[in-house]
C-alpha positions in Angstrom: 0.0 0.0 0.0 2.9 2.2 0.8 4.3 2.3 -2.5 0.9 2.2 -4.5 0.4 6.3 -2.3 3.6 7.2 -2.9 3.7 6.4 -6.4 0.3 7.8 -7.2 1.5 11.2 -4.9 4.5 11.6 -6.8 2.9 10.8 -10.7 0.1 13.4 -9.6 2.4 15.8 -8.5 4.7 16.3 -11.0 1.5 16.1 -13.3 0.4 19.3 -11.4 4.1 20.8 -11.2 4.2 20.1 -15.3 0.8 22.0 -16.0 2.0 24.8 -14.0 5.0 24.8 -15.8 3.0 24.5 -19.2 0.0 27.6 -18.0 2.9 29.7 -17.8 4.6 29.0 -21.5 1.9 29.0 -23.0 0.0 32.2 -21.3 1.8 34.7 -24.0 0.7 32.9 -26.8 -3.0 31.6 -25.6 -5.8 33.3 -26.4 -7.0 33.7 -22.5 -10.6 32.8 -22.7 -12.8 31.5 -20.0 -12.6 27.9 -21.3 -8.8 28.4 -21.2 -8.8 29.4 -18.1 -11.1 26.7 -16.8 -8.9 24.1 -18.4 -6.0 24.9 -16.9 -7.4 25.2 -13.5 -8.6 21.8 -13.7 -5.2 20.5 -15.1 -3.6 21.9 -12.6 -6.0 21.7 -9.4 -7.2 18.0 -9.7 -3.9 16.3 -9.7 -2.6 18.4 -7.4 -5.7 17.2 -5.0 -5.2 13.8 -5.9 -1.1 13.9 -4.8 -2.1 16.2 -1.7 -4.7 13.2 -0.7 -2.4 10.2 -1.5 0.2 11.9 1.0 -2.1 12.6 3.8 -2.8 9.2 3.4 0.4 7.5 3.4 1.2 9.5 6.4 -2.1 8.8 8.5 -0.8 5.0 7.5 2.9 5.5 8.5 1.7 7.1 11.9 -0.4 4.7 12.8 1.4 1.8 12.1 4.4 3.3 14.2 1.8 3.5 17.3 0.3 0.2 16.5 4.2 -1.2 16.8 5.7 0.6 20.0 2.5 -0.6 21.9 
């Protein structure tokens, strides 16, 4: 399980980190309409949730295994 969360954090956060990356290239040369706009929040939003979610995860698993083990 621990490696299923922290490969899905990582994949989602660089998926988020990459969008960012590409909003900003591309912002010069988009036409900046709403459905632009809308796009790229949702590019850049949702995986970012997804990695943010997978991490709080692994790390309500990794704390309480570590209190299940000292008791």
């Amino acid at each position: 399980m621990k490696a299923y969360l922290i490969t899905t954090g990582s994949i989602f956060g660089l998926m988020a980190v990459v969008h960012v990356w590409r909003a900003i290239e591309e912002w010069p040369n988009a036409s900046v309409t709403p459905a632009f706009l809308l796009g790229m929040t949702a590019l850049i939003v949702l995986p970012g949730l997804l990695a943010w979610w997978a991490w709080c995860v692994l790390r309500k698993l990794q704390g309480g295994q570590t209190k299940h083990g000292n008791q």
